[in-house]
TIMI-2910 file (N, C-alpha, C, CB; in pm, 1 decimal, decimal comma, always signed):
<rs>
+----------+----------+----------+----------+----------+----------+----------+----------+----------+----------+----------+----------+------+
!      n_x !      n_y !      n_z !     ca_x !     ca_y !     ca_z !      c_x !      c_y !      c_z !     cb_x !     cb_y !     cb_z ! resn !
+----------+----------+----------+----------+----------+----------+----------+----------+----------+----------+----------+----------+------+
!  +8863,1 ! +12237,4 !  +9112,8 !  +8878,5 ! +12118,6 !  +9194,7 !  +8763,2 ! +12104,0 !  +9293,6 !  +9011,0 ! +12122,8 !  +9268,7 !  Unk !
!  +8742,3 ! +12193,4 !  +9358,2 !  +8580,1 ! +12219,1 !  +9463,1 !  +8490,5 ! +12157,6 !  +9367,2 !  +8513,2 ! +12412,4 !  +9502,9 !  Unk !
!  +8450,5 ! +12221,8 !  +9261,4 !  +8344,0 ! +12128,2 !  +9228,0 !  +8308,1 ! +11969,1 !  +9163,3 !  +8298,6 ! +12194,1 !  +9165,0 !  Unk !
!  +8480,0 ! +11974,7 !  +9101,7 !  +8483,6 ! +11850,0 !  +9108,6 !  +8462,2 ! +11741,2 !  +9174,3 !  +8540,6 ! +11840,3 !  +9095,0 !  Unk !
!  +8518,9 ! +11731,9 !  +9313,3 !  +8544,6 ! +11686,3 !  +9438,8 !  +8374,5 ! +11702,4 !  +9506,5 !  +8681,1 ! +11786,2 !  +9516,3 !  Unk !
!  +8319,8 ! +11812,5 !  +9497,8 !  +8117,8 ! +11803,3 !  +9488,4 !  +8066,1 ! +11756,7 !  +9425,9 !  +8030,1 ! +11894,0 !  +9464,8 !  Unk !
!  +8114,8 ! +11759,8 !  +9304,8 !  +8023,2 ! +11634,7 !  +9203,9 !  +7994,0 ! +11497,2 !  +9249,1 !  +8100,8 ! +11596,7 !  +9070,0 !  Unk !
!  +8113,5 ! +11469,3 !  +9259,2 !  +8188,0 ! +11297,9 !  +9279,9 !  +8109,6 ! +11287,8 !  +9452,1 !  +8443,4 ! +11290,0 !  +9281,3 !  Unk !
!  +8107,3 ! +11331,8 !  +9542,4 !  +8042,6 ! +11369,6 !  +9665,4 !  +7925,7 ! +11339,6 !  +9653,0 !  +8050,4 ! +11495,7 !  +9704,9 !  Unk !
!  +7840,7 ! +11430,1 !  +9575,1 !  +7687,0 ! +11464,1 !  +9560,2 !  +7625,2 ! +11356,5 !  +9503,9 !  +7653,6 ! +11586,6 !  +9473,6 !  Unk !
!  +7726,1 ! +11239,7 !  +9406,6 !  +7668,4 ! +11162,0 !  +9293,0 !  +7695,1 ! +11080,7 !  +9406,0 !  +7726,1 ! +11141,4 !  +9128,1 !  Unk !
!  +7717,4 ! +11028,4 !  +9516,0 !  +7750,8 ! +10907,2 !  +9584,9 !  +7651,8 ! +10899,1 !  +9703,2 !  +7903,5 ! +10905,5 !  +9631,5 !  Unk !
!  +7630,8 ! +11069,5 !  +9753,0 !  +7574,9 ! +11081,2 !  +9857,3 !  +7403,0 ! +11108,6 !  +9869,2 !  +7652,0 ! +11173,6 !  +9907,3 !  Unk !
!  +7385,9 ! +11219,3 !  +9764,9 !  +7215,9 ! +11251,5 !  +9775,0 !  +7142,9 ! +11158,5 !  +9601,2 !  +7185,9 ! +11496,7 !  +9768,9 !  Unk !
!  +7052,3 ! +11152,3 !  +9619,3 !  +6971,9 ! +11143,6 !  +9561,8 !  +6870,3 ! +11151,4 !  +9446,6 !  +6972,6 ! +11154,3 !  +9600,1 !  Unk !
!  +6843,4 ! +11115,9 !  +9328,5 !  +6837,8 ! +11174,2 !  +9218,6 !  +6728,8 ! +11304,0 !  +9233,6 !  +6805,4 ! +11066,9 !  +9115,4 !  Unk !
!  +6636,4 ! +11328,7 !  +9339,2 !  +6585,4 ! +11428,6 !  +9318,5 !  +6639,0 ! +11519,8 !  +9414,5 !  +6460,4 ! +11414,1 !  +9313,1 !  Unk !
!  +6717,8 ! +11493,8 !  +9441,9 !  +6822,2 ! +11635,6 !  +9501,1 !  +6880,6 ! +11672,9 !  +9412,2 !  +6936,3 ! +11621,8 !  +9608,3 !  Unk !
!  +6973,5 ! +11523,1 !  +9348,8 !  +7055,6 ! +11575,9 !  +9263,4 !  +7031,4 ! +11674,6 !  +9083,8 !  +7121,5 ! +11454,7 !  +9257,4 !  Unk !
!  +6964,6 ! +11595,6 !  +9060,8 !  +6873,0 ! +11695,5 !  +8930,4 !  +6840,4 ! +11851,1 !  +8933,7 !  +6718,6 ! +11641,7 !  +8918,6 !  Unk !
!  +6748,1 ! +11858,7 !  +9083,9 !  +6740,2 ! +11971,5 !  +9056,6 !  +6882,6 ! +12087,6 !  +9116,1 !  +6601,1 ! +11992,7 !  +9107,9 !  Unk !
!  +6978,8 ! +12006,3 !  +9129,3 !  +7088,0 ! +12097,4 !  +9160,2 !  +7181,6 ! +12098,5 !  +8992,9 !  +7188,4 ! +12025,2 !  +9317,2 !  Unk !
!  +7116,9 ! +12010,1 !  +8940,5 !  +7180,2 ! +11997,2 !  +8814,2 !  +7120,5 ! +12090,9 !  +8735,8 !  +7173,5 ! +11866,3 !  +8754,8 !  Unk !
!  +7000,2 ! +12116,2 !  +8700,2 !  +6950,0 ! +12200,1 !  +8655,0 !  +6981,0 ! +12352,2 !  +8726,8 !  +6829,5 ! +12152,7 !  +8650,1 !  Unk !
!  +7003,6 ! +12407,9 !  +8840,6 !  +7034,6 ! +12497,0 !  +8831,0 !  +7178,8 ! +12518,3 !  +8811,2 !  +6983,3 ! +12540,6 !  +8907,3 !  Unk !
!  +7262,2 ! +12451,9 !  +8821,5 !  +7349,0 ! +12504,1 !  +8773,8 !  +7404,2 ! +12507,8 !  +8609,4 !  +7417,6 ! +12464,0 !  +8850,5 !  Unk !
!  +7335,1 ! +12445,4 !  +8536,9 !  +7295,9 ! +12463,2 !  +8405,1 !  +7201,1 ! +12582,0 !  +8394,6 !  +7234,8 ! +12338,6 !  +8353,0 !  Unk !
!  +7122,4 ! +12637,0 !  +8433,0 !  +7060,7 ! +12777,4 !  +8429,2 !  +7179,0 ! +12891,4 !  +8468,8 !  +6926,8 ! +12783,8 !  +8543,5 !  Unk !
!  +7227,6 ! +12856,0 !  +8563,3 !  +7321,5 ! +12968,2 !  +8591,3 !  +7407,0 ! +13006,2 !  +8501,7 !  +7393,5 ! +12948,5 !  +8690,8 !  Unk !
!  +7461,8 ! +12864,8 !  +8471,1 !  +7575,9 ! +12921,3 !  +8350,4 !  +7555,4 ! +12940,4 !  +8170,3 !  +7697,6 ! +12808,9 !  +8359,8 !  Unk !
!  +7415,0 ! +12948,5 !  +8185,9 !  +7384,9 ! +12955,1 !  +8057,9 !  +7285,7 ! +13153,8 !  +8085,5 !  +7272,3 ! +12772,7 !  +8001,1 !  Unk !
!  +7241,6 ! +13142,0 !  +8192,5 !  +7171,6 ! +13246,3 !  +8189,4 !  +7057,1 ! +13283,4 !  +8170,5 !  +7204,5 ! +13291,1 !  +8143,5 !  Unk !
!  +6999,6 ! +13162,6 !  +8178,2 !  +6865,0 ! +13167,3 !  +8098,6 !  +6766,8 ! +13032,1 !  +8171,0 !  +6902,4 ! +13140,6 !  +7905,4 !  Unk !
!  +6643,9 ! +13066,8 !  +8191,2 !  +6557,7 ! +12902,9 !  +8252,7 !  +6498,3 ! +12884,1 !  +8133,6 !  +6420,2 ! +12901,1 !  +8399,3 !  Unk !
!  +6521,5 ! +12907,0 !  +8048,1 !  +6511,5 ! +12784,4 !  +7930,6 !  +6607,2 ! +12723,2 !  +7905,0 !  +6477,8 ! +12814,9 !  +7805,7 !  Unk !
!  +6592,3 ! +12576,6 !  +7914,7 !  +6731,2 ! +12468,1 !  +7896,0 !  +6667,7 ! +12399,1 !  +7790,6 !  +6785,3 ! +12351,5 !  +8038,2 !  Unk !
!  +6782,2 ! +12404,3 !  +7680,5 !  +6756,1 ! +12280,5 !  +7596,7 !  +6874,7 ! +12186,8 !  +7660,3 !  +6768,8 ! +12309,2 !  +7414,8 !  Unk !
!  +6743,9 ! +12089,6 !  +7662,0 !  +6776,6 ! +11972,0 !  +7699,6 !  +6739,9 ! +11861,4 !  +7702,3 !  +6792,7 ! +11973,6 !  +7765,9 !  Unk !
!  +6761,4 ! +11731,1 !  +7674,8 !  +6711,8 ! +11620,8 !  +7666,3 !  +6685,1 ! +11505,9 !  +7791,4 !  +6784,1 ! +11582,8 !  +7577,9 !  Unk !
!  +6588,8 ! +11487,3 !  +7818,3 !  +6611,2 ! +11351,3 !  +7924,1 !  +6731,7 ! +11275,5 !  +7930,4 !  +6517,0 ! +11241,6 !  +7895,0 !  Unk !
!  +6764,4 ! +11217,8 !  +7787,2 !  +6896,4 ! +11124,4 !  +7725,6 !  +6995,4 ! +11220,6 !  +7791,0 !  +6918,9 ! +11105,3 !  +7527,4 !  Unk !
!  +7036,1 ! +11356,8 !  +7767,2 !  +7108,6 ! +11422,8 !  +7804,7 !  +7150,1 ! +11410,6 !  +7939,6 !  +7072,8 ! +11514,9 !  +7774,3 !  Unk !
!  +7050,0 ! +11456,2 !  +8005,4 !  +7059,2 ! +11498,1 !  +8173,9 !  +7073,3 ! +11358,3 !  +8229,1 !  +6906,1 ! +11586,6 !  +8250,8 !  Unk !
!  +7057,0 ! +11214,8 !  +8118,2 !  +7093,2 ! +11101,8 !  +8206,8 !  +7191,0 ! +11079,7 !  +8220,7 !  +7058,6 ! +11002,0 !  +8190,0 !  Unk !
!  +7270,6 ! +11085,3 !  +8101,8 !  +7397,2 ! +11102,8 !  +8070,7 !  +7500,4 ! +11144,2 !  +8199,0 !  +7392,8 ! +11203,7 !  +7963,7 !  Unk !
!  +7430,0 ! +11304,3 !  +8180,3 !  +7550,6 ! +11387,9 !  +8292,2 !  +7537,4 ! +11332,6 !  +8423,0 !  +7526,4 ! +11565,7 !  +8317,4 !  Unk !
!  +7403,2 ! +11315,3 !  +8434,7 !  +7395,2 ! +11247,7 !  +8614,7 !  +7417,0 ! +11094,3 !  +8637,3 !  +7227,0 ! +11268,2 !  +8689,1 !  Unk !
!  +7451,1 ! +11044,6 !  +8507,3 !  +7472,9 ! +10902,9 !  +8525,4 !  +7356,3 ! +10821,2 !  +8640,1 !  +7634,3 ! +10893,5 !  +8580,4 !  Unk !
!  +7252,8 ! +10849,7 !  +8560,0 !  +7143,3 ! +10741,8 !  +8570,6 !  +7051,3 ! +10686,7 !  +8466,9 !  +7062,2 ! +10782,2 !  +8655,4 !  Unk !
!  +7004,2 ! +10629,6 !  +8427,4 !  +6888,5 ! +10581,3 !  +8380,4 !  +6742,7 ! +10714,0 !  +8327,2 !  +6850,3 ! +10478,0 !  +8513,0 !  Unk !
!  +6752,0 ! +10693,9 !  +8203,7 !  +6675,9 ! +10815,2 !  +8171,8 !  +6514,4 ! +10776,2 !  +8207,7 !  +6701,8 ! +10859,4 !  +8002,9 !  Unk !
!  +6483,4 ! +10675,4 !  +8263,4 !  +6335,1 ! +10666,7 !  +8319,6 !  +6373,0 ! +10704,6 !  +8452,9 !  +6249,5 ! +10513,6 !  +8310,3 !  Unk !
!  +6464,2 ! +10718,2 !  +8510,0 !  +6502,3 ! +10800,0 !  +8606,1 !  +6497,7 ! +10950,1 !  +8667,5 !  +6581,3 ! +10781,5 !  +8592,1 !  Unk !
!  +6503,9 ! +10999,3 !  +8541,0 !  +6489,6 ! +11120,1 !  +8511,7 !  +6372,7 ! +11173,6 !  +8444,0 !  +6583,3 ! +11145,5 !  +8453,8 !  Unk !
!  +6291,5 ! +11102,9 !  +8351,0 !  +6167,3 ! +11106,1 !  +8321,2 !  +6050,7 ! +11137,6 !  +8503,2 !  +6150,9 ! +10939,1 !  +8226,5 !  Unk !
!  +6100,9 ! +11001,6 !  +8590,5 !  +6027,5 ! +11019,6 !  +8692,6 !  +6001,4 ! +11180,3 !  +8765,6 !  +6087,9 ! +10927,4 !  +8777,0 !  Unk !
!  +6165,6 ! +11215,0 !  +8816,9 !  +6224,1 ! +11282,5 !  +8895,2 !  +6157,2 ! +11416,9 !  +8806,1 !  +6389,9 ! +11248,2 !  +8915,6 !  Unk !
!  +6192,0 ! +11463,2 !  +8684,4 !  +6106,6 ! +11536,2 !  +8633,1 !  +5977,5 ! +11534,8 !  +8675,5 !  +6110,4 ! +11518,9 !  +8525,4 !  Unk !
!  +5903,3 ! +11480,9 !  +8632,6 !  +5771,4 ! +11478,5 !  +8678,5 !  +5720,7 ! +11484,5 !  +8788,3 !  +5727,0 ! +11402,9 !  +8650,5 !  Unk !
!  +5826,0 ! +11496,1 !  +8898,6 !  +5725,8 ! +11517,7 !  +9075,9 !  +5802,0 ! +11674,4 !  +9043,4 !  +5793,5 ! +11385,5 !  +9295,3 !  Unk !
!  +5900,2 ! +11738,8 !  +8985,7 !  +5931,5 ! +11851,1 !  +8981,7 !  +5817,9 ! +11941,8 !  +8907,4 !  +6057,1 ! +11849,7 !  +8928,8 !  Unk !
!  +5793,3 ! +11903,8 !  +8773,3 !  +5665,8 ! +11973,6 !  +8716,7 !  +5551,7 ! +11962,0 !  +8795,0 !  +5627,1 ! +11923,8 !  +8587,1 !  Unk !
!  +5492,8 ! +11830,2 !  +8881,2 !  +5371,5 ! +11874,2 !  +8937,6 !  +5386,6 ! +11959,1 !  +9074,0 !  +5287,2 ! +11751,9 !  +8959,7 !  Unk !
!  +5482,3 ! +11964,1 !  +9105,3 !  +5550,0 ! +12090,6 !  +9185,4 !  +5560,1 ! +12203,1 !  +9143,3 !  +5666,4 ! +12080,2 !  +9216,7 !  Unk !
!  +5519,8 ! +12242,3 !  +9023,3 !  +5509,9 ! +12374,0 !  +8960,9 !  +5615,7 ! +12440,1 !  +8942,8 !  +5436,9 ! +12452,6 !  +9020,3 !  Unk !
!  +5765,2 ! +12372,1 !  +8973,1 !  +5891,4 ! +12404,2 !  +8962,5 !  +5935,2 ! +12379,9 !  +8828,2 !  +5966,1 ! +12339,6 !  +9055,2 !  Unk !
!  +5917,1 ! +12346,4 !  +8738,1 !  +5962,2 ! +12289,0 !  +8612,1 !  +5853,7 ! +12296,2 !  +8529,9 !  +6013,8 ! +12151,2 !  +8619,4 !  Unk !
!  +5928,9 ! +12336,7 !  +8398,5 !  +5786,6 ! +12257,8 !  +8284,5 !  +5856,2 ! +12164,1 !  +8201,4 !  +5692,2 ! +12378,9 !  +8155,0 !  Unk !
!  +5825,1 ! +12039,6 !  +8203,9 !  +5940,8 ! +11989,9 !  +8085,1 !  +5844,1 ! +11966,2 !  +7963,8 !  +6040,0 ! +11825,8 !  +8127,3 !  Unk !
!  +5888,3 ! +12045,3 !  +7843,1 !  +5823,1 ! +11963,5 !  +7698,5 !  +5954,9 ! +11922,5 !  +7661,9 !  +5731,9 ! +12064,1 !  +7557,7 !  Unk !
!  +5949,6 ! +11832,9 !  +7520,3 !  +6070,1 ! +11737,9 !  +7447,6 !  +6154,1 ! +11816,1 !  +7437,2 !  +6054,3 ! +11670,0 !  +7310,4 !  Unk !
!  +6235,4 ! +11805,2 !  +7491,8 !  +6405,4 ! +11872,7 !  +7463,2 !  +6423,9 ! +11998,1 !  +7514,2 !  +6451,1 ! +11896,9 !  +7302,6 !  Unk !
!  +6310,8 ! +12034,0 !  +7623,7 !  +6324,9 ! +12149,1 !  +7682,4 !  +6257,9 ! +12173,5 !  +7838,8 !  +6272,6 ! +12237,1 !  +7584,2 !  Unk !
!  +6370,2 ! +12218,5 !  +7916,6 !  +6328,5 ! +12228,9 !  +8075,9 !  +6315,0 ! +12385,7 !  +8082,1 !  +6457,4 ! +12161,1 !  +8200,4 !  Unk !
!  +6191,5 ! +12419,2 !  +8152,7 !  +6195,1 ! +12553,4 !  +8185,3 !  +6160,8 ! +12554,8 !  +8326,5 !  +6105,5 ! +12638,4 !  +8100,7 !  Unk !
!  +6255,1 ! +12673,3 !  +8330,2 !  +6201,7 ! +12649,1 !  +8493,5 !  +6121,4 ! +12753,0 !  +8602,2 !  +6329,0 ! +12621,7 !  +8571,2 !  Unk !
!  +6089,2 ! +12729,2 !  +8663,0 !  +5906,0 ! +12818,9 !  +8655,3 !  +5936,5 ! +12850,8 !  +8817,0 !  +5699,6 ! +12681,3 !  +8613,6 !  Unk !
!  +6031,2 ! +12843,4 !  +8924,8 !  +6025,0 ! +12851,6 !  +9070,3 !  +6139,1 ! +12786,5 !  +9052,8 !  +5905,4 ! +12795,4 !  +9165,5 !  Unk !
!  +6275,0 ! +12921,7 !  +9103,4 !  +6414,2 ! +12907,2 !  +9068,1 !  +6396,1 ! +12889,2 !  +9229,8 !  +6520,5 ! +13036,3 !  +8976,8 !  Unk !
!  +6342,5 ! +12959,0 !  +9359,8 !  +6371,8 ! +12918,7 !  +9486,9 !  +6330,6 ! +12809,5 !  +9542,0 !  +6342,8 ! +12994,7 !  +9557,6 !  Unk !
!  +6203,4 ! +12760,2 !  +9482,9 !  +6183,7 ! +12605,9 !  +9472,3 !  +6244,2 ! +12544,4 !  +9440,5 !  +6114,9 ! +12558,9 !  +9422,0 !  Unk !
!  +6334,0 ! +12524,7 !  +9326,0 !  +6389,1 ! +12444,5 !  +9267,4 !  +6518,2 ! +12426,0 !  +9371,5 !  +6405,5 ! +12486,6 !  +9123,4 !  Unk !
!  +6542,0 ! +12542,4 !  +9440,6 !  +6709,4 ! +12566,3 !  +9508,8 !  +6645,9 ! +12441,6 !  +9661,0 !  +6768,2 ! +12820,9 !  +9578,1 !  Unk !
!  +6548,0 ! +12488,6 !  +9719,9 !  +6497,1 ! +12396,6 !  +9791,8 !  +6483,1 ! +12267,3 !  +9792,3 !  +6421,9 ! +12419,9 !  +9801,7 !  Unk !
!  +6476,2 ! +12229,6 !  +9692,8 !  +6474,6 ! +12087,6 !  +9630,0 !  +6577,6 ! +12037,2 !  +9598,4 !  +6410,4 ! +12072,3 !  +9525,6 !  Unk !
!  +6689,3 ! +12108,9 !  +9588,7 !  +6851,5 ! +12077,2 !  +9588,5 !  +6926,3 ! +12083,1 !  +9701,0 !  +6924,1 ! +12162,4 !  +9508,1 !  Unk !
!  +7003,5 ! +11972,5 !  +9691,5 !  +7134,0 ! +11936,9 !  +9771,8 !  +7170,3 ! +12052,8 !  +9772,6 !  +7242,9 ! +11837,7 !  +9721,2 !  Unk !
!  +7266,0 ! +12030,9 !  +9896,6 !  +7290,2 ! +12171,1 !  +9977,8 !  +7478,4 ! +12211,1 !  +9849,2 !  +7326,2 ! +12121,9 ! +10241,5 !  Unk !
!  +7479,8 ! +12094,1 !  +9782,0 !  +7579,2 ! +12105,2 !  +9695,1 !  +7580,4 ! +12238,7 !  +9577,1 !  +7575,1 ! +11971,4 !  +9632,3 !  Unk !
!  +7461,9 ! +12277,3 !  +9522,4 !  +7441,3 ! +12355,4 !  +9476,5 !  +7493,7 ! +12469,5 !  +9498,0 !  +7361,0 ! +12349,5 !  +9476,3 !  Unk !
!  +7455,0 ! +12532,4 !  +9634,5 !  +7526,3 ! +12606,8 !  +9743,7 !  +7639,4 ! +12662,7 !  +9750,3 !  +7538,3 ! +12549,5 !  +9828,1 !  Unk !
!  +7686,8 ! +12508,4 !  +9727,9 !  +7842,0 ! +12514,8 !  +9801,5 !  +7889,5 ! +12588,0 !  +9689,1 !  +7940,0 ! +12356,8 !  +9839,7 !  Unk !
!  +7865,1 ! +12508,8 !  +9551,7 !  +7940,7 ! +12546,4 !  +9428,2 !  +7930,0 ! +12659,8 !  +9408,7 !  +7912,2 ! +12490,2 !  +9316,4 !  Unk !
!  +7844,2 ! +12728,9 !  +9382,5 !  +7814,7 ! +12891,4 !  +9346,8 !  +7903,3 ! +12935,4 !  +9408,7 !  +7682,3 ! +12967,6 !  +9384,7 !  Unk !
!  +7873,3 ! +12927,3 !  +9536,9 !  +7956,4 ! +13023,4 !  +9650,2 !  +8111,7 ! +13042,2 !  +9577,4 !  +7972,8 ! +12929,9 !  +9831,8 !  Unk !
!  +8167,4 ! +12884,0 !  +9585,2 !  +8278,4 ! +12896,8 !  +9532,9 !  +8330,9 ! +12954,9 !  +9440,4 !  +8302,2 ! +12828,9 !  +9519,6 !  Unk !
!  +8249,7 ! +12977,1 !  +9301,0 !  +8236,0 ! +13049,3 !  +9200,7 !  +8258,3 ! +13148,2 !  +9213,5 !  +8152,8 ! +13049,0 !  +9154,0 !  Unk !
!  +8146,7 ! +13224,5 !  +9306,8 !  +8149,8 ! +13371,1 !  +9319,5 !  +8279,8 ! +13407,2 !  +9349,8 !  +8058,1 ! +13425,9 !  +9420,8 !  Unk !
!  +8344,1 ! +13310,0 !  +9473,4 !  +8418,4 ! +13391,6 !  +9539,8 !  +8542,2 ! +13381,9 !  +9444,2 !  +8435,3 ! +13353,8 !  +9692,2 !  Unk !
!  +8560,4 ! +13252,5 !  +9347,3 !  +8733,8 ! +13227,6 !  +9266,4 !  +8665,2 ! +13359,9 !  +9146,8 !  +8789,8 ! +12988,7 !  +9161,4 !  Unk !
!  +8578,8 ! +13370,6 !  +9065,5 !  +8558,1 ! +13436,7 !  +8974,8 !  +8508,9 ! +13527,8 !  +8952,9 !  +8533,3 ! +13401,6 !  +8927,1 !  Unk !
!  +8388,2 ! +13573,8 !  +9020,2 !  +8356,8 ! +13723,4 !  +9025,5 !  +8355,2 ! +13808,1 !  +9159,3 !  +8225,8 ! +13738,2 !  +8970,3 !  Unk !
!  +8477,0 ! +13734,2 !  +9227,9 !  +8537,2 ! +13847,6 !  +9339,5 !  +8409,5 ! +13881,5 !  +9453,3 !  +8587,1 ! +14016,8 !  +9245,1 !  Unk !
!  +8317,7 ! +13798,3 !  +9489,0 !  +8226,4 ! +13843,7 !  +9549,9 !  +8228,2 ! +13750,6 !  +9716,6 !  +8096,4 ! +13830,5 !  +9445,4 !  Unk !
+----------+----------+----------+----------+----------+----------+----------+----------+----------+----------+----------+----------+------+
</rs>
């Protein structure tokens, strides 16, 4: 429910380049890995915007040296950059995580 209730929050309140790169890490987290397959189409999808939206927002992230995006794949190159560049929502969620699921 927490992150639900952050989603719906985060999508109303910050910004697509807050919001992305909080999207992307938490797609790294739960996959385990900073290689994301993934599609622009995709990530427009989930963030419900406009995939030239996300084309943009990508691209001030890669010349930030935080991201590399080739076709259908985000890697991500500066995981504390990237956390910097995210809504403080990111944050919140983990935390919550940690604390309902791995007892921390």
């Amino acid at each position: 429910m927490v992150q639900v209730s952050q989603t719906a929050a985060c999508n109303s309140l910050h910004t697509l380049d807050q919001r992305l790169p909080r999207w992307l890490l938490e797609t790294q987290f739960r996959i385990d890995s900073d290689n994301l397959p993934l599609t622009q189409e995709f990530i427009a999808h989930m963030l419900g915007v406009r995939r030239a939206g996300v084309t943009l927002a990508a691209q001030r992230l890669q010349e930030r040296k935080l991201i590399q995006y080739q076709r259908g794949r985000v890697q991500i190159l500066n995981r504390s950059g990237l956390e910097a560049s995210a809504c403080e929502c990111f944050r919140t969620t983990k935390a919550e995580y940690d604390r309902l699921l791995r007892g921390n």
